[in-house]
ZAKOLSE-490386 format. One line per 3 residues: number of its first residue (from 1); their letters; for each residue y, x, z of N, C-alpha, C. Coordinates in Angstrom, 2 decimals. Each point is the difference from the previous one (the first is absolute). Example, Ala and Ser with C-alpha at 12.3 -4.5 7.8 and 13.67 -1.06 7.14 Angstrom:
<sites>
1> AS> -5.69/13.19/7.80/1.19/-0.89/0.00/1.20/0.90/0.00 | 1.05/-0.35/-0.72/1.19/0.82/0.06/1.09/-0.77/0.73
</sites>
This chain:
<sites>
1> XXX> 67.21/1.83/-6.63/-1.00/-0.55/0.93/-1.35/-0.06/-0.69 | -1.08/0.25/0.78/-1.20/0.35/-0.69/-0.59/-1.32/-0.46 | -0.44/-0.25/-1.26/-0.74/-1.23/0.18/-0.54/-0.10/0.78
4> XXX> -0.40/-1.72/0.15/-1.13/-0.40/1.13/-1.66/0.47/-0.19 | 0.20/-0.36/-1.48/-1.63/-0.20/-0.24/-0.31/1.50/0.15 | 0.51/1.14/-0.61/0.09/1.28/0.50/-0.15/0.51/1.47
7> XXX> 0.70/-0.48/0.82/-0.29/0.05/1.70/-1.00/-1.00/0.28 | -0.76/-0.99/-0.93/-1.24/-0.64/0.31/-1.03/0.86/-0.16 | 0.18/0.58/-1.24/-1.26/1.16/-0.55/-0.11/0.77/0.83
10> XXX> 1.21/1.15/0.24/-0.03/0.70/0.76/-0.67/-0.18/1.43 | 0.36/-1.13/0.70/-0.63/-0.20/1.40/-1.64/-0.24/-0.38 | -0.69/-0.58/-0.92/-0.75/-0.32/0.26/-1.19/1.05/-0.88
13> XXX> 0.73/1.39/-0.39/-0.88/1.14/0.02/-0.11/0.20/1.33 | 0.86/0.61/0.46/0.49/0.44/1.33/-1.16/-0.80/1.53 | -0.09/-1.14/-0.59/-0.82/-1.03/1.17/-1.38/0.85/-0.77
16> XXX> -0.61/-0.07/-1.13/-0.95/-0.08/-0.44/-0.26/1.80/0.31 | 0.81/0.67/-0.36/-0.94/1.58/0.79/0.32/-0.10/0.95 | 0.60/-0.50/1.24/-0.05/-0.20/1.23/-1.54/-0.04/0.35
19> XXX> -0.37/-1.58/-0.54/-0.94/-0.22/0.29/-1.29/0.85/-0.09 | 0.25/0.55/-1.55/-1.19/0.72/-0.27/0.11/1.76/1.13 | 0.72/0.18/0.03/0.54/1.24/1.37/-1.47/-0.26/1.11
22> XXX> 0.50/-1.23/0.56/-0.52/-0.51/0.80/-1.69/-0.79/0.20 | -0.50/0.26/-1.13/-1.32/-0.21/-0.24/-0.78/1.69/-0.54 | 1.00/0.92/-0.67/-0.96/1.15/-0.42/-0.05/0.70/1.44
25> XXX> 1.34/0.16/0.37/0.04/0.77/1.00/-0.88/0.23/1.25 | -0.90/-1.13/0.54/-0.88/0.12/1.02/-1.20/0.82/-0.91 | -0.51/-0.71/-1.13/-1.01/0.48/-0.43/0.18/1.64/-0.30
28> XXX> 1.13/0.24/-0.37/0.09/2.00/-0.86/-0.20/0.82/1.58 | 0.47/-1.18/0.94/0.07/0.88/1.76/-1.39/-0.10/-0.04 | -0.89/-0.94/-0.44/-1.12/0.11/0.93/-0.85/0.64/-0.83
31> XXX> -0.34/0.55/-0.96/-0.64/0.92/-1.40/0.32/1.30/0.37 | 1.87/-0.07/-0.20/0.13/1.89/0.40/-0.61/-0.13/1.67 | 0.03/-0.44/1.13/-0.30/0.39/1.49/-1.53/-0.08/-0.18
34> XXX> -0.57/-0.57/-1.03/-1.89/0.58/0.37/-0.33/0.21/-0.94 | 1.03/0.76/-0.81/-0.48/1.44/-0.81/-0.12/1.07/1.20 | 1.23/0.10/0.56/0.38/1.52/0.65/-0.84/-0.55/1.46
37> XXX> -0.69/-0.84/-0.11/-0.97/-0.28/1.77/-1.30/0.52/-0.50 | -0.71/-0.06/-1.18/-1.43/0.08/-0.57/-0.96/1.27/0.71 | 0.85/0.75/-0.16/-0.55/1.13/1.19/-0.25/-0.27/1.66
40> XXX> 0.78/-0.91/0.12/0.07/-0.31/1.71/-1.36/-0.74/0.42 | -0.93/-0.24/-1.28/-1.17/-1.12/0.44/-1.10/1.01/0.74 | -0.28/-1.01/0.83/-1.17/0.72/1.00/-1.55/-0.48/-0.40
43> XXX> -1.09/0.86/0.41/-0.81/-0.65/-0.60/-1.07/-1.77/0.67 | 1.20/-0.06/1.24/-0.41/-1.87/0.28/0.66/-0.48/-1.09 | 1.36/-0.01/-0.19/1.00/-0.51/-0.79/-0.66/-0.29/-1.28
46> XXX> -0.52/0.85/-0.80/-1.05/-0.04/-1.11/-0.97/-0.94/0.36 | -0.76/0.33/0.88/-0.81/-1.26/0.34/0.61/-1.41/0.07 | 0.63/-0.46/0.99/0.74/-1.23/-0.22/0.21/-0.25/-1.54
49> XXX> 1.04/0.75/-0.61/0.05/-0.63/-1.30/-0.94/0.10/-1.09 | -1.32/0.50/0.11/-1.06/-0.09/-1.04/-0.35/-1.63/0.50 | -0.35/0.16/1.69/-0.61/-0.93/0.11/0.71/-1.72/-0.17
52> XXX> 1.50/0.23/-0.03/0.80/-1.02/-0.69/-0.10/-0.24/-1.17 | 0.35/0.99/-0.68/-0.22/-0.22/-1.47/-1.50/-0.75/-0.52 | -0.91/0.52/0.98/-1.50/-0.36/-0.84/-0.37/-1.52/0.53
55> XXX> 0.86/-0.36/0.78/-0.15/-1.43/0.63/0.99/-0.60/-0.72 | 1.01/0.07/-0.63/0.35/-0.96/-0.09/-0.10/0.17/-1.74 | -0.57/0.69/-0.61/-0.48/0.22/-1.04/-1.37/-0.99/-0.24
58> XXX> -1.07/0.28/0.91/-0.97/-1.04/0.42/0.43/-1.46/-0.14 | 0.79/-0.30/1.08/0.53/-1.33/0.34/0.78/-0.96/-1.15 | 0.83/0.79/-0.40/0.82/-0.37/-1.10/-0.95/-0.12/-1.52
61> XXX> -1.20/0.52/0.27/-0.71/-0.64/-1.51/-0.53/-0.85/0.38 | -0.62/-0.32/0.93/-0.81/-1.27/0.74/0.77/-0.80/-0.10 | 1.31/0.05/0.57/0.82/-1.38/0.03/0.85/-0.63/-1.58
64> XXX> -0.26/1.20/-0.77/0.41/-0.55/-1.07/-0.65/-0.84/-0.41 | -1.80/0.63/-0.33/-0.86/-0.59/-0.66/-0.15/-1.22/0.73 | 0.30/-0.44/1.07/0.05/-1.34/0.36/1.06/-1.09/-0.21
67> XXX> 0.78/1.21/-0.58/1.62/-0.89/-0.19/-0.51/-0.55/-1.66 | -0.24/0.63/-0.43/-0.40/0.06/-1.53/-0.45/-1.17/-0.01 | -1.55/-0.06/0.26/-1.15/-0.61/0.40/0.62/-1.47/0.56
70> XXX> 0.16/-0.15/0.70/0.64/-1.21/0.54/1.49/-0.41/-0.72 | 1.01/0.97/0.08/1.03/-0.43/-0.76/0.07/-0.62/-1.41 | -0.89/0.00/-1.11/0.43/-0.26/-0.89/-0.70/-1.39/-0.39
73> XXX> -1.21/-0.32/0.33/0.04/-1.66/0.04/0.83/-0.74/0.80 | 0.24/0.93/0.60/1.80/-0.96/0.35/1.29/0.04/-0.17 | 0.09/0.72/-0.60/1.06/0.13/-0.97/-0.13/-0.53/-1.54
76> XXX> -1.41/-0.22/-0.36/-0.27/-1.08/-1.24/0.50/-0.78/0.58 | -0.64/-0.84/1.07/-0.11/-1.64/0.40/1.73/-0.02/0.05 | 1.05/1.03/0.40/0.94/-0.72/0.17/0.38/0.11/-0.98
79> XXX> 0.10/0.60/-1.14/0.44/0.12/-1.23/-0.05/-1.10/-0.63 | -1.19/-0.65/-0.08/-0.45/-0.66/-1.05/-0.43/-1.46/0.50 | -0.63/-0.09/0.95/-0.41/-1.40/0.95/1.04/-0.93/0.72
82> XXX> -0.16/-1.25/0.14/1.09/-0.63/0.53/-1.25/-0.14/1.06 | 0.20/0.61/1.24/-0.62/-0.24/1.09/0.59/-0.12/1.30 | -0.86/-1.13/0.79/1.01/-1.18/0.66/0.25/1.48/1.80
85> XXX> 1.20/-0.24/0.17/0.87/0.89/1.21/0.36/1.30/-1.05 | 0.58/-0.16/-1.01/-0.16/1.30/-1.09/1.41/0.77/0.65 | 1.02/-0.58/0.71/1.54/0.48/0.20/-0.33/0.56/1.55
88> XXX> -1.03/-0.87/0.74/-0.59/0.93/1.56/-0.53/1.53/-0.40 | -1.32/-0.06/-0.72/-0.74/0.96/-0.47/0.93/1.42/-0.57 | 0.84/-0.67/-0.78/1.38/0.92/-0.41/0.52/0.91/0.74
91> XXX> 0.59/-0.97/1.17/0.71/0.51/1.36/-1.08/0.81/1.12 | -1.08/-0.34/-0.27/-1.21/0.46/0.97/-0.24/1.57/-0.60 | 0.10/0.52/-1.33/-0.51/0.69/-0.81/1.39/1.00/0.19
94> XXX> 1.38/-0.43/-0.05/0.84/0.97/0.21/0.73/0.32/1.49 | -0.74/-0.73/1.15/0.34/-0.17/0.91/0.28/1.67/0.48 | -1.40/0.73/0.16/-0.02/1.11/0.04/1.29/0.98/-0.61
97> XXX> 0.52/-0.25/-0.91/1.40/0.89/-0.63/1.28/-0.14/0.86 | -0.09/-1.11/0.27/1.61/-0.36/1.15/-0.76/0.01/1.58 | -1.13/0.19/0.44/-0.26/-0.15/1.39/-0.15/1.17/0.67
100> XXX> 1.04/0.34/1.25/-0.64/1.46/0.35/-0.80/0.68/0.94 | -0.36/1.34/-1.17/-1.25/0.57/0.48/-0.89/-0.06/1.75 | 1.32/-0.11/0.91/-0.73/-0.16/1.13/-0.49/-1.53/0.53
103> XXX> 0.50/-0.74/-0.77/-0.70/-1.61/-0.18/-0.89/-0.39/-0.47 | -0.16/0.99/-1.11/-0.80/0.01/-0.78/-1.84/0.98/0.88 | 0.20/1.07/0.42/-0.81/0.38/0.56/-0.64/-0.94/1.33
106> XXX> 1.17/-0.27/1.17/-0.53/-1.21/0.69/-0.50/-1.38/-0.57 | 0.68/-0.59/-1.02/-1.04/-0.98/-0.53/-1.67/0.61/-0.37 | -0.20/1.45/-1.00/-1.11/0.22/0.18/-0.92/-0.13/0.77
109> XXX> 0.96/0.46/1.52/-0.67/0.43/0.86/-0.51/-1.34/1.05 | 0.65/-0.84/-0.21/-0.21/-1.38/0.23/-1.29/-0.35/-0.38 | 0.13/0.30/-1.17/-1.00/-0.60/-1.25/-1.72/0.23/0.15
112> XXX> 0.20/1.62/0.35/-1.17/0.85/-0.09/-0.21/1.18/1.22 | 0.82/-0.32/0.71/-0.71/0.94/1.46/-0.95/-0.77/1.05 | 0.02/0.97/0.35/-1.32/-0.44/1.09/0.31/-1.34/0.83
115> XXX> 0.92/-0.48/-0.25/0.57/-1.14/0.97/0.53/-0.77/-1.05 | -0.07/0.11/-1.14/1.21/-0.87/-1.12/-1.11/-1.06/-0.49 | 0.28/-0.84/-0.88/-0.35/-1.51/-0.48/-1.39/0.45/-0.28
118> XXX> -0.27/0.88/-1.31/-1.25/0.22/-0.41/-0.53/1.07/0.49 | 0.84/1.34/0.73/-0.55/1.12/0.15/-1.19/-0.13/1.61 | 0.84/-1.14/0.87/-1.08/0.02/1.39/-1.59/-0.61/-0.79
121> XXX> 0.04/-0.81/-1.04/-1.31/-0.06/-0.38/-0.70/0.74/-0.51 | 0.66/0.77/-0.96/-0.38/1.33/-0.48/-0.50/1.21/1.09 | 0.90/-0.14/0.73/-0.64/0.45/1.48/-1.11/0.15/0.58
124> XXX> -0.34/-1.66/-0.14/-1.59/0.12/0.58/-1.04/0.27/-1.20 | 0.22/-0.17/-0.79/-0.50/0.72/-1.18/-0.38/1.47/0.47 | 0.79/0.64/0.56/-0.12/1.68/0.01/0.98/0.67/-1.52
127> XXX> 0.56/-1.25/0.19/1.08/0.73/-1.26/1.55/-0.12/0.47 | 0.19/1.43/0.10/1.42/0.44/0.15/1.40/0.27/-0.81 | 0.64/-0.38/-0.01/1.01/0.16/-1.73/1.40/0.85/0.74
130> XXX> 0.60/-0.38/1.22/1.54/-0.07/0.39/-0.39/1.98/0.78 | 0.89/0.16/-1.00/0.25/1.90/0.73/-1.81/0.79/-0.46 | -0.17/-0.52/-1.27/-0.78/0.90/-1.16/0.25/-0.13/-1.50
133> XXX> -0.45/0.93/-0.44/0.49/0.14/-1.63/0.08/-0.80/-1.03 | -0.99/-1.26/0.34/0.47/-1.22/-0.06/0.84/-0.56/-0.12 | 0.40/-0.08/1.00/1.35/-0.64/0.83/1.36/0.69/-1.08
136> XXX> -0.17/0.95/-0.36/1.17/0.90/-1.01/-0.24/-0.61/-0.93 | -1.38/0.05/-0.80/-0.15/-1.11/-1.30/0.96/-1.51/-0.08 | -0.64/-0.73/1.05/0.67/-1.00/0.26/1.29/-0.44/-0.06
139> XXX> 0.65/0.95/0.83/1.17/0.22/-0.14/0.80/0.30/-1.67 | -0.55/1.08/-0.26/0.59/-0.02/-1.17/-0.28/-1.56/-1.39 | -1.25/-0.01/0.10/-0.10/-1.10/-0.41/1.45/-0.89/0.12
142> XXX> -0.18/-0.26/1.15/1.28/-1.58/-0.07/1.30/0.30/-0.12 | 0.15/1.77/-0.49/1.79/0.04/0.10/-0.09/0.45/-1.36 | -1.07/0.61/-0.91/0.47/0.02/-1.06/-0.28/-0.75/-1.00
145> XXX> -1.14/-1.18/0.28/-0.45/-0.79/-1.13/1.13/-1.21/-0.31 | 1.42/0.00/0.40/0.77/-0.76/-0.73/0.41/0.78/-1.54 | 0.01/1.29/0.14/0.60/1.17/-0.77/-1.43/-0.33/-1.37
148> XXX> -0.79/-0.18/0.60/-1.03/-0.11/-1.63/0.05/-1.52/-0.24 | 0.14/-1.02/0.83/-0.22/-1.10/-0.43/1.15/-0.86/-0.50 | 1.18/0.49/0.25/1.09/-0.04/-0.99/0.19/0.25/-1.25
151> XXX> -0.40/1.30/0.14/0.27/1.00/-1.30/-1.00/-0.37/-0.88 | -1.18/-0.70/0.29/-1.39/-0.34/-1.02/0.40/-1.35/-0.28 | 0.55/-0.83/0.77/0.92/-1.12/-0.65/0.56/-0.16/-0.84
154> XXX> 1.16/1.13/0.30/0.77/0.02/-1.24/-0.68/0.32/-1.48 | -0.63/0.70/0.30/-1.15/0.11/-1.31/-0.66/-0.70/-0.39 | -0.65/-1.17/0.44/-0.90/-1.08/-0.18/1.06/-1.08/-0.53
157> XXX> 1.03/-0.13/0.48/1.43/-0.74/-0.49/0.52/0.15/-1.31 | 0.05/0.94/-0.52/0.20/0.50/-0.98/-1.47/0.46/-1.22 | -0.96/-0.72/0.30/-0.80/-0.38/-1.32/0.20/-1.12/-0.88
160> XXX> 0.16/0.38/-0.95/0.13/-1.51/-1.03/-1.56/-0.61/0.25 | -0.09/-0.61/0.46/-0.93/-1.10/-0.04/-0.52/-0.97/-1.05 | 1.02/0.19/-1.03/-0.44/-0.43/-1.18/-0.97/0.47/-1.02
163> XXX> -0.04/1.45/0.54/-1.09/1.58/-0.60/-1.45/-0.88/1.01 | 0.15/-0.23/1.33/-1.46/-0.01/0.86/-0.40/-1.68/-1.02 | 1.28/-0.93/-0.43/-0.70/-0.89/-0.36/-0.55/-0.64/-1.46
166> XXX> 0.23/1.02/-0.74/-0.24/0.94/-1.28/-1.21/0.51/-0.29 | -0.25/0.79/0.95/-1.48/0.50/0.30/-0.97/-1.15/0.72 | 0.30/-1.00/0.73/-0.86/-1.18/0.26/0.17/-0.54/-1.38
169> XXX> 0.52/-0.17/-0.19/-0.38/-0.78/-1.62/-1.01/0.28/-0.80 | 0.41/1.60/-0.03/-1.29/0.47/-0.82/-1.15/0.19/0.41 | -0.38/-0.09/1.33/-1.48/-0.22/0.96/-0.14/1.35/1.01
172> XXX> 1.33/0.61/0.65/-0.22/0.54/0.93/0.17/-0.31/1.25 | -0.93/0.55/0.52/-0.40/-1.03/1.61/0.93/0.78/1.12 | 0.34/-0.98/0.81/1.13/0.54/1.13/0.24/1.80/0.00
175> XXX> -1.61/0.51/0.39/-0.11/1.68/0.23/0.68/0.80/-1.10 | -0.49/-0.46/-1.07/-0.12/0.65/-1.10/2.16/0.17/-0.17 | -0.05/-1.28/-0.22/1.87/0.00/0.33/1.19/1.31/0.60
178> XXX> -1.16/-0.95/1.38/0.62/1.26/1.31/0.07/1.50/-0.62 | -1.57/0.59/-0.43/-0.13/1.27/-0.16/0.68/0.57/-0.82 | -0.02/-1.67/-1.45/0.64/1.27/-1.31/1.73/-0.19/-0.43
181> XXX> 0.34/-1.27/0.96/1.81/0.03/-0.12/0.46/-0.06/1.02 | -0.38/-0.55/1.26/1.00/-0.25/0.99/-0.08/1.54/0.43 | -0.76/1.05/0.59/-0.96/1.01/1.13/1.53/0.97/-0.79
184> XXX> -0.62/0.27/-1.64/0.60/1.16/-0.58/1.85/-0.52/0.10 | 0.41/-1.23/-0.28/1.57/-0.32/0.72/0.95/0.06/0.52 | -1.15/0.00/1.42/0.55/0.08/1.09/-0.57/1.65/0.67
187> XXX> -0.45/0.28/-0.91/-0.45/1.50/0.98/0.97/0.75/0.37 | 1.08/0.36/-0.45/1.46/0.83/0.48/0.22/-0.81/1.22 | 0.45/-1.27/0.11/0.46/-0.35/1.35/-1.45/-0.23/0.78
190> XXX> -1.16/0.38/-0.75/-0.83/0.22/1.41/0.04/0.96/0.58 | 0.05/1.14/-0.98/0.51/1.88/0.61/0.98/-0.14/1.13 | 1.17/-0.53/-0.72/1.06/-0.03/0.89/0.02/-0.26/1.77
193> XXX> -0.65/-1.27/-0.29/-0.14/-0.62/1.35/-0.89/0.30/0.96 | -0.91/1.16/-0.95/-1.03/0.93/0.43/0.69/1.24/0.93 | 0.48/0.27/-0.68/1.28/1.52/0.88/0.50/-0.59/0.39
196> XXX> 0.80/-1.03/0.16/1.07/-0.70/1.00/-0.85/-0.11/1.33 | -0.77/-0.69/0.43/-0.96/-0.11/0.58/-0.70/1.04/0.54 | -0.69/0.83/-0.56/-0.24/1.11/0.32/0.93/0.95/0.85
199> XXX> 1.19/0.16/-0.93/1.01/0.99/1.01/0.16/-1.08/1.45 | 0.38/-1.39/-0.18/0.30/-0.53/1.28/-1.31/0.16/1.02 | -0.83/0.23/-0.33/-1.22/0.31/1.18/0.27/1.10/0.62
202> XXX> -0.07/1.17/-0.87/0.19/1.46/0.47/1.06/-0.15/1.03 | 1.25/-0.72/-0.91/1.07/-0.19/1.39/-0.23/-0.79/1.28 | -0.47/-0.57/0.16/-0.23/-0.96/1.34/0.12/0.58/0.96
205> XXX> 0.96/-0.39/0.89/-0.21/0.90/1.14/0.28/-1.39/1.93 | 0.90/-0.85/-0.40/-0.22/-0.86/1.13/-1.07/-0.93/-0.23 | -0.49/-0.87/-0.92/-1.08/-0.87/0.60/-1.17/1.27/0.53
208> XXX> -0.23/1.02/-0.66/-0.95/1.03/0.42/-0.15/0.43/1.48 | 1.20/0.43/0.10/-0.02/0.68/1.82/0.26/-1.23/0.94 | 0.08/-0.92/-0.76/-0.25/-1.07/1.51/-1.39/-0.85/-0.10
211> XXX> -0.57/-0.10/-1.50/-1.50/-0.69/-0.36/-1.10/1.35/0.23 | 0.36/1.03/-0.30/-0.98/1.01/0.11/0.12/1.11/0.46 | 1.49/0.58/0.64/0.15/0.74/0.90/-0.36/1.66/-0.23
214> XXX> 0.33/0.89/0.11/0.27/1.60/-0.15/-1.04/0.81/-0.26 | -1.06/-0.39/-0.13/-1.22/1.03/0.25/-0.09/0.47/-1.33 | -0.06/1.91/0.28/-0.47/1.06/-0.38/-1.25/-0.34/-0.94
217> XXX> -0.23/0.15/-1.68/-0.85/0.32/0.00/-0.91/-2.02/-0.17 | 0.65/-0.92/0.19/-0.44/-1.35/-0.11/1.24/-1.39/-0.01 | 1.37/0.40/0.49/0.77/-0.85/-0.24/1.37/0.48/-0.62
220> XXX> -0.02/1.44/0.23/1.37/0.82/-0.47/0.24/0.08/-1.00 | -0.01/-0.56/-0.91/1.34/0.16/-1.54/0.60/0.53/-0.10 | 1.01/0.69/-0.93/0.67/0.83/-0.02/1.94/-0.40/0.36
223> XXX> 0.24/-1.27/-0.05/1.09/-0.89/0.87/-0.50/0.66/1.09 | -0.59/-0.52/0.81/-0.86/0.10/1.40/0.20/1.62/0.57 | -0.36/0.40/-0.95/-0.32/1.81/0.30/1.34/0.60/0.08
226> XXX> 0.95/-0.51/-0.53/1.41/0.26/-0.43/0.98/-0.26/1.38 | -0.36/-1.17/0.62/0.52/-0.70/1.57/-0.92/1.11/0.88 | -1.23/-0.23/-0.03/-0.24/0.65/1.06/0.29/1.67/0.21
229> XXX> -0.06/0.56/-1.19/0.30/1.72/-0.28/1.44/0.28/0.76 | 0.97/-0.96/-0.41/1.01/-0.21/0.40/0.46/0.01/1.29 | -0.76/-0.70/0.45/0.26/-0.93/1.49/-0.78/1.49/0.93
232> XXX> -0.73/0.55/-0.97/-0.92/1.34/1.38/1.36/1.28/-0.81 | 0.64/-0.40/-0.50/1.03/1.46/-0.33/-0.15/0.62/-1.27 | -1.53/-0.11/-0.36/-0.39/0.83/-1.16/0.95/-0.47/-1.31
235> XXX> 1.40/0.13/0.00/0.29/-0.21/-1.40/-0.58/0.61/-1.13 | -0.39/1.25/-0.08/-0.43/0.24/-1.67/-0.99/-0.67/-0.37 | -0.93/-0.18/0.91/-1.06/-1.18/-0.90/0.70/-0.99/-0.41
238> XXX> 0.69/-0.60/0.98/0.81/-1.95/-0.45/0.87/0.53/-1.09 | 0.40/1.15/-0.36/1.04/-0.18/-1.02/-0.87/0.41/-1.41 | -1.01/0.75/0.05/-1.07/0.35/-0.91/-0.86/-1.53/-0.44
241> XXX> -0.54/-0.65/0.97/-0.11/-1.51/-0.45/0.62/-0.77/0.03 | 1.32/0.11/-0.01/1.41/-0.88/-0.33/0.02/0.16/-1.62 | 0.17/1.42/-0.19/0.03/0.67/-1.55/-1.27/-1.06/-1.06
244> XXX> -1.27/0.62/0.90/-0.98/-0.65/-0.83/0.16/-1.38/-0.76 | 0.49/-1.45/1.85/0.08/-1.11/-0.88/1.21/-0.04/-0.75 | 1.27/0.80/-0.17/1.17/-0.30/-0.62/-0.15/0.73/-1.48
247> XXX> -1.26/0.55/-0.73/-0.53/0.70/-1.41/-0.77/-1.43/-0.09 | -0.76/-0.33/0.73/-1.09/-0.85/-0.86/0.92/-1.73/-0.21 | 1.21/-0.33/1.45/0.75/-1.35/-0.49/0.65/0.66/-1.17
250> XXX> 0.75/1.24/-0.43/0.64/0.25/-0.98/-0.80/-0.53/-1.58 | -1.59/0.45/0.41/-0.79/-0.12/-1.60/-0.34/-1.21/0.17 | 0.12/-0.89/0.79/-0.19/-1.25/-0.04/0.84/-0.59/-0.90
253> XXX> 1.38/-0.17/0.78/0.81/-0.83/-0.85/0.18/0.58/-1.42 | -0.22/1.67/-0.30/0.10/0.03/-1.29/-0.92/-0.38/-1.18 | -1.60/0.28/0.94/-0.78/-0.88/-1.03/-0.08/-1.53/0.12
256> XXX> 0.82/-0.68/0.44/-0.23/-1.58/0.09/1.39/-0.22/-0.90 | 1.15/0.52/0.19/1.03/0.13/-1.23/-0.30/0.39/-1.43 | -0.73/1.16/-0.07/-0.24/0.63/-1.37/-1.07/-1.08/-0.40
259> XXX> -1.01/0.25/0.61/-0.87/-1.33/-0.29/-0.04/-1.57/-0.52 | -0.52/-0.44/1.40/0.11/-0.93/0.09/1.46/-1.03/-0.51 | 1.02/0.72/1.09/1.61/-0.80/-0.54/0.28/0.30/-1.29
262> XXX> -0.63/0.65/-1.27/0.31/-0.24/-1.08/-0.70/-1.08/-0.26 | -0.58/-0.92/0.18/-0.72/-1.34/-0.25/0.22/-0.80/0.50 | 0.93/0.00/1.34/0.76/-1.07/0.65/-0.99/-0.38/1.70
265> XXX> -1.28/1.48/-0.41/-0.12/-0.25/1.72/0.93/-0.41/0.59 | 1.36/0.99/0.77/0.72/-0.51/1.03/0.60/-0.98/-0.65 | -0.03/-1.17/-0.63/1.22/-1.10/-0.07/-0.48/-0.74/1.30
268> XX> -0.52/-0.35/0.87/-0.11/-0.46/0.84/0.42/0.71/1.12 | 0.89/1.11/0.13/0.53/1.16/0.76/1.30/0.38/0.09
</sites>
C-alpha cells in the first residue's frame, strides 16, 4: 500500500499543475491567436489602437504623478503619525481595492457629473469633468492610489528611526533628514508602488466606462478599446491590445519582484 504522505505529495503536484494548466493556457491561446490575426488589421483598426494606446499612455502618467504627489505625504502621516480617525483613513485609503469597479465609477459619477455633489457646481462654473479625459484621470486616480499608498507605507515602516534621530542630534533639520536617509530608504518601495499603480491605471476599465464613457480619441483606453473592438466584431485589434496589456502586466510584476520585492516592497502584499 502506497504511503500516505507519498499519495499526499503526489496529489498535491497534480492540484498544483492543474492549476498552473489553467492559468498559462488562456494566455499561450491569446499570444499564438494575435500572432496569426496581425495581418487581419485594417487601417481604422490601427487607428483605434494608436489612438488607445496614446490615451491611455497620456492618462496613466497624469494620474500617476498625482498618485505620487498626493500619495506619499500620506503614506508618511500613516507611517509615522498617531493621527486622530487613523483606522477610518486606513479603510478609506484601501476602500478602493475591495470595492467594485462599477461602484466605484457611479460613486465618481455621483461625485463629479454634471448632477453629482460637486460636479453640478462645477457646472456652473463651465467646468465639465463626467465623460472627458478627465474623468479617466480621476478614475484611475481612486482605483490605483491604494497600490502606491500601501506599498510607500510599507517603506516608511521600515526606517529605523533611530538613523532620522541621530541625524537630529547632530543638527539636521526635518528636510535635510527626509532627503539624505528617509527619500534614499524608502526609494525601492517608492518604485514599486510606482508600477503597481501605474499598471493598475492602464488597467481600469469599469469605474472608466461608466465615469467617462467610450469616446474615440478622449475617453478610450486600451481596456475600453478592447470591449468595444470586441463588441463591433473586430477581434484582431481586441486581441492585439489584449497582447499589449498582458507584456506590459507581465514587466510589471517582474520589475516590482526583481526590484522592489527584493527589499520587502511587497511585504504588505
Amino acid at each position: 500500500m502506497p504511503d500516505r504522505i507519498e499519495i499526499a505529495r503526489w496529489l498535491a503536484w497534480v492540484a498544483a499543475a492543474t492549476l498552473l494548466v489553467l492559468l498559462v493556457l488562456p494566455i499561450a491561446a491569446l499570444v499564438r491567436r494575435a500572432v496569426t490575426e496581425w495581418d487581419g488589421l485594417t487601417d481604422s483598426s490601427r487607428e483605434v489602437m494608436r489612438e488607445a494606446l496614446i490615451l491611455s499612455a497620456y492618462t496613466s502618467a497624469i494620474s500617476l504623478g498625482l498618485v505620487i504627489l498626493l500619495g506619499t505625504p500620506l503614506a508618511y502621516l500613516l507611517a509615522r503619525k498617531q493621527i486622530p480617525g487613523k483606522a477610518i483613513i486606513e479603510t478609506l485609503v484601501d476602500l478602493p481595492l475591495v470595492l467594485p469597479p462599477a461602484v466605484a465609477g457611479l460613486a465618481l459619477l455621483m461625485a463629479f457629473g454634471r448632477r453629482g455633489l460637486v460636479g453640478s457646481t462645477l457646472e456652473g462654473w463651465g467646468i465639465t469633468i463626467g465623460f472627458t479625459t478627465t474623468a479617466v484621470v480621476l478614475a484611475q486616480v481612486f482605483v490605483s492610489s491604494p497600490f502606491y499608498v500601501r506599498t510607500a507605507r510599507a517603506g516608511f515602516d521600515r526606517v529605523d528611526q533611530e538613523l532620522e534621530d541621530a541625524a537630529a542630534v547632530l543638527g539636521a533639520d526635518p528636510w535635510m533628514r527626509m532627503r539624505a536617509i528617509t527619500l534614499p530608504m524608502v526609494r525601492s518601495s517608492l518604485g514599486a508602488g510606482a508600477v503597481l499603480a501605474w499598471a493598475r491605471s492602464v488597467a481600469e476599465f469599469g469605474a472608466t466606462i461608466i465615469f467617462a464613457g467610450s469616446i474615440l480619441g478622449e475617453t478610450q483606453t486600451m481596456p475600453l478599446a478592447i470591449y468595444g473592438r470586441f463588441e463591433a466584431g473586430d477581434l484582431e485589434t481586441a486581441l492585439l491590445l489584449g497582447v499589449v496589456l498582458l507584456f506590459v502586466s507581465m514587466l510589471v510584476l517582474l520589475s516590482v519582484r526583481v526590484g522592489g520585492g527584493r527589499n520587502g516592497a511587497m511585504a504588505r502584499w
